[in-house]
N, C-alpha and C positions, 0 to 999 in steps of 0.2 A: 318423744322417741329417745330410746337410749344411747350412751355411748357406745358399741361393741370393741373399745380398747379398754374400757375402764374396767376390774372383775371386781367380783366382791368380794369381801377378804372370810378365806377358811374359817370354818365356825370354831369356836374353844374346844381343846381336846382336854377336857378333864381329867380324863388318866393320868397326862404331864403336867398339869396348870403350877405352874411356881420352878421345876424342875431345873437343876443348872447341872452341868458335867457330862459327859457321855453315859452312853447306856443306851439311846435310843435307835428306832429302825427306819430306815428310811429306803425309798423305790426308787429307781432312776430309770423310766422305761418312756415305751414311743416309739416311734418309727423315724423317727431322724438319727441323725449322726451326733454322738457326742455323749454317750449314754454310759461307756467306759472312760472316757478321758476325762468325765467330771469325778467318777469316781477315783480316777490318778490325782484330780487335784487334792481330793480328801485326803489323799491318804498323803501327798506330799506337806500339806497342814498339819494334819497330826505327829508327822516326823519332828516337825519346827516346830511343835509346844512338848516335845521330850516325850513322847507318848508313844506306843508301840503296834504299828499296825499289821493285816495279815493279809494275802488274797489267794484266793480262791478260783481257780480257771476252772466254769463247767462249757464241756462242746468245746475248747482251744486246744488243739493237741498241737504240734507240731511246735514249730522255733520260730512260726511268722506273728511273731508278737516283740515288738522295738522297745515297751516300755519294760520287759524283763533284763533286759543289761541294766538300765536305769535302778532296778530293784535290787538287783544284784550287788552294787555298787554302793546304794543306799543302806544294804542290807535290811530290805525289808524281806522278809521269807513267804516266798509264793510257791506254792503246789497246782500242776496242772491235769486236770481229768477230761478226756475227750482224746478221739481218734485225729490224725492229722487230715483233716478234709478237702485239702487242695492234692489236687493230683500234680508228681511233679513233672511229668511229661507234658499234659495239656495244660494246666495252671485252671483247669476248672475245678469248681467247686460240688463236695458228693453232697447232696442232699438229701439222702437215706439213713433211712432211722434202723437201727439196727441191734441185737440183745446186748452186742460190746457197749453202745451210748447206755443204753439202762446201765447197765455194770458201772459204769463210768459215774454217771449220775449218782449213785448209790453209795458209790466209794467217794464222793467229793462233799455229800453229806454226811456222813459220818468221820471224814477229816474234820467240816467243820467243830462237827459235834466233841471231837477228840482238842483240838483248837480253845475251846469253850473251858476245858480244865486248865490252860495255862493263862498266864500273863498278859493277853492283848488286850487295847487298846478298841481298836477297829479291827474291823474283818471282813472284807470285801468278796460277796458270793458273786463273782462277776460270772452274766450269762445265763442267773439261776432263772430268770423268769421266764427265755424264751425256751429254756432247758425244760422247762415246768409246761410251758402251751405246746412244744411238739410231743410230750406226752414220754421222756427218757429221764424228765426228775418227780416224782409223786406230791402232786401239791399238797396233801395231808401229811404228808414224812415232813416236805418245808415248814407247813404251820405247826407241828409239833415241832423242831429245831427252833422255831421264834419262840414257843412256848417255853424254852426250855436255856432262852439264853441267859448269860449272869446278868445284873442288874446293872452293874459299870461295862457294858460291852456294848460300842455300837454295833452296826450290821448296816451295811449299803448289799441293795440286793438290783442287781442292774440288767439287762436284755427289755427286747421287744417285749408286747404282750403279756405285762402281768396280771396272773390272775385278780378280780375284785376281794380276793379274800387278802391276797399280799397289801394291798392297796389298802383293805381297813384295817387290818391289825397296823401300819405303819403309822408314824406317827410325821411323817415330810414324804409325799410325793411329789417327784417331777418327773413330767411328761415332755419330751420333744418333741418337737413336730419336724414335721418334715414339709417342707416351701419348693424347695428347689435342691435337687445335689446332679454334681457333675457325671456321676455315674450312668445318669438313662441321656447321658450324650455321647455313650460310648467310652467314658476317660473308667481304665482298670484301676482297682485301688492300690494306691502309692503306698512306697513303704517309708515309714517316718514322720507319715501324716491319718493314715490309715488303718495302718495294724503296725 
């Protein structure tokens, strides 16, 4: 019988075999919590080896996001695409797909794409995966934007649900899962821990 804690380790990706320095792509997706703030930690790494990172908000519109003061401060340069989805009378959330999110989607990939002629480092397409499953970013436009990155430019591509094609062309995916969160106990999400 097996262990089901033990995995077995990712087969050799050939494409990178030997490979040292940025340039590669990697997926931070799952349905648990933690899917953006790993991508914070990245990109707080990259600041501390002198290196110059970028992000990318797809689906975030609004000001309810804590780690942009932090970016601001840092001067890391982040651009955000998406409608504000919390309503602020009721604090619920729109969950409607709408031709302004395609707009959105469209204009936050061709940022990146404009992004790609300058000097970064990193570039955090934060949100592009579940932007890509509700169907307001074109998974074919995203694999042509991977196809077409510089060779010294990483790419963290983060949200729920990404498609199996983000997943093969990447060269690091991680998946979160999701165990247990305080939310389906009724607790609303906090701000400073949350968003």
């Amino acid at each position: 019988m097996s262990d089901p804690s033990v995995t077995t380790p990712p087969k050799l990706d050939e494409r990178i075999k030997g490979r040292e320095g940025y340039g590669l792509i990697q997926v931070v997706t799952g349905d648990g919590k933690g899917k953006t703030t790993s991508a914070i930690g990245s990109v707080i790494r990259t600041l501390g080896a002198g290196k110059k990172p970028a992000w990318i908000y797809f689906d975030k519109g609004g000001e309810h996001y804590m780690e942009r003061t932090v970016f601001d401060r840092l001067g890391v340069e982040w651009w955000a695409f998406g409608r504000d989805r919390i309503d602020p009378v009721s604090g619920r959330f729109d969950f409607s797909i709408t031709d302004e999110d395609r707009e959105f989607g469209r204009a936050g990939l061709e940022k990146a794409r404009a992004l790609f002629l300058e000097d970064y480092d990193l570039i955090v397409l934060d949100e592009v995966n579940s932007s890509t499953a509700l169907g307001f970013v074109d998974e074919g436009d995203v694999l042509q934007l991977l196809n077409e990155k510089p060779d010294k430019l990483e790419l963290i591509l983060t949200g729920r649900n990404a498609p199996g094609s983000f997943k093969e062309q990447a060269h690091l995916v991680s998946e979160v899962v999701l165990r247990k969160h305080y939310f389906y106990s009724g607790v609303k999400a906090r701000e400073g821990l949350d968003f």
